[in-house]
C-alpha positions as CSV (number, residue, x, y, z in Angstrom):
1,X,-25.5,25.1,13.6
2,X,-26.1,27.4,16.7
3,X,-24.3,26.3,20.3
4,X,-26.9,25.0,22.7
5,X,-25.7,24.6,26.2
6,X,-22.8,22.6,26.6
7,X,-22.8,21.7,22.6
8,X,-19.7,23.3,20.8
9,X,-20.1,23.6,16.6
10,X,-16.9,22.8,14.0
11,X,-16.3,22.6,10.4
12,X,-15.2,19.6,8.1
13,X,-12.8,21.4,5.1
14,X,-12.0,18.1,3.0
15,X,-9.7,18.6,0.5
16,X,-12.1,18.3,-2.5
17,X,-13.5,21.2,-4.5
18,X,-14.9,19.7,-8.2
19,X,-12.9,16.8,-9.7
20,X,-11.7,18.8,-13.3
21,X,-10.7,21.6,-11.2
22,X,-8.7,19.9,-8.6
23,X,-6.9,17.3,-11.3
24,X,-6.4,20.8,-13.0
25,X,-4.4,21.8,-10.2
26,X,-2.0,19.0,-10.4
27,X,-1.8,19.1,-13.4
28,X,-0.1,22.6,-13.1
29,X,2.3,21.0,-11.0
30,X,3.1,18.2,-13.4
31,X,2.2,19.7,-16.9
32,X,4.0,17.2,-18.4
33,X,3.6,14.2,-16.1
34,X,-0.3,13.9,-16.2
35,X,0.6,10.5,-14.5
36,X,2.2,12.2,-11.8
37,X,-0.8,14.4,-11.7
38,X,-3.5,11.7,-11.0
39,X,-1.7,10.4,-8.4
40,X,-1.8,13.4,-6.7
41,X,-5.4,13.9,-7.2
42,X,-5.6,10.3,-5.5
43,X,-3.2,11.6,-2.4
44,X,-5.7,14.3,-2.4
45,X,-9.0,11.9,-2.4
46,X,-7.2,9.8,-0.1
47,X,-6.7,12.5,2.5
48,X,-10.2,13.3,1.9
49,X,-11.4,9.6,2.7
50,X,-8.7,9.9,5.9
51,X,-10.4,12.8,7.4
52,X,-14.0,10.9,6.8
53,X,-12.9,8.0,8.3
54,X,-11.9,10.2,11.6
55,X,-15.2,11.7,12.1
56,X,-17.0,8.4,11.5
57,X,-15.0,7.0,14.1
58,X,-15.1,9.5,16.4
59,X,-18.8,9.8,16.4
60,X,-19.6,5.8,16.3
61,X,-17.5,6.0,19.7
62,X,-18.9,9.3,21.3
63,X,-22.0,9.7,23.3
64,X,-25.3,10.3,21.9
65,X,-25.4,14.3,20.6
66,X,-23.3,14.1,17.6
67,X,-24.6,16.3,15.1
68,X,-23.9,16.7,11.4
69,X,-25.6,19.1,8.8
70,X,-24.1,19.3,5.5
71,X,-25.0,21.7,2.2
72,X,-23.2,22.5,-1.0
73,X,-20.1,23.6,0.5
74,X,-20.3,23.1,4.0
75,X,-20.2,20.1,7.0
76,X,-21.0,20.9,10.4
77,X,-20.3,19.1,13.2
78,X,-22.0,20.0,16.3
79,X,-21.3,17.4,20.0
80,X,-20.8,18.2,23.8
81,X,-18.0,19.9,25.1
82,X,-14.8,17.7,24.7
83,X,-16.1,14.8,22.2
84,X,-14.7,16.1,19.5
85,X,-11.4,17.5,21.1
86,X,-9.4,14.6,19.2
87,X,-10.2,15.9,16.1
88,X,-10.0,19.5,16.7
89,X,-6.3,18.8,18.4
90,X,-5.4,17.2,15.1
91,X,-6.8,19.9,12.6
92,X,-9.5,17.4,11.0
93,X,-12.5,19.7,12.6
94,X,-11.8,23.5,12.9
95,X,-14.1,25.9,15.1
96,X,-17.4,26.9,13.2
97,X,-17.1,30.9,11.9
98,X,-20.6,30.8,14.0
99,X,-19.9,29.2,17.1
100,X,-17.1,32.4,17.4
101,X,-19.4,34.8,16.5
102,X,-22.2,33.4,19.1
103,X,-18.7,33.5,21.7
104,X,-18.2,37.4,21.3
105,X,-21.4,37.8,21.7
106,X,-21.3,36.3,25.3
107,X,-18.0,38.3,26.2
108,X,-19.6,40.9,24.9
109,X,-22.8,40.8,26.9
C-alpha cells in the first residue's frame, strides 16, 4: 500500500503461521504435556482473535479512509494521519517496511 497524502500505511503480524507448525512449537515446550501444548496454541489463537478484534474496532469507529489489503502473508492497513495511533501506541499495527522506504525517500529528496 503506497502513502497518499495525509494516509500513513502499517502492518497486522498475528501470531499465526500454519496450525501443525505452530502446535509443533508448543509442543517443544511441553513434549510431554501435549495438553499443556494445546492450550497454548489456544493463548496463541486467542491473542490472534484479540488483535482482530482491535482493528475491527478501530476502523468501525474511524472516519471513512480505512484501508485493508491482505495476501498470503501479509495485512495492510492504510487510514489518515492519527486514526490508527491507538493501535500503533499499543504494538497491534507496526509501520509498513514501505511507508519507510517511501519516508527516506522524501528526506532524501
Amino acid at each position: 500500500m503506497s502513502r497518499k497524502g495525509d494516509q500513513e500505511s502499517y502492518e497486522l503480524h498475528l501470531p499465526v503461521y500454519k496450525q501443525g507448525d505452530d502446535l509443533a512449537a508448543h509442543l517443544r515446550d511441553f513434549p510431554h504435556e501435549p495438553a499443556k501444548a494445546f492450550v497454548g496454541l489456544a493463548e496463541r489463537y486467542e491473542a490472534a482473535a484479540a488483535a482482530c478484534r482491535r482493528v475491527a474496532g478501530v476502523i468501525a469507529e474511524a472516519p471513512l479512509g480505512i484501508a485493508v489489503q491482505a495476501d498470503t502473508h501479509m495485512i495492510c492497513v492504510e487510514g489518515p494521519r492519527g486514526a490508527l495511533a491507538g493501535l500503533v501506541a499499543d504494538k497491534v499495527l507496526t509501520k509498513s517496511p514501505f511507508e519507510e522506504e517511501e519516508e527516506g525517500e522524501e528526506e532524501g529528496s
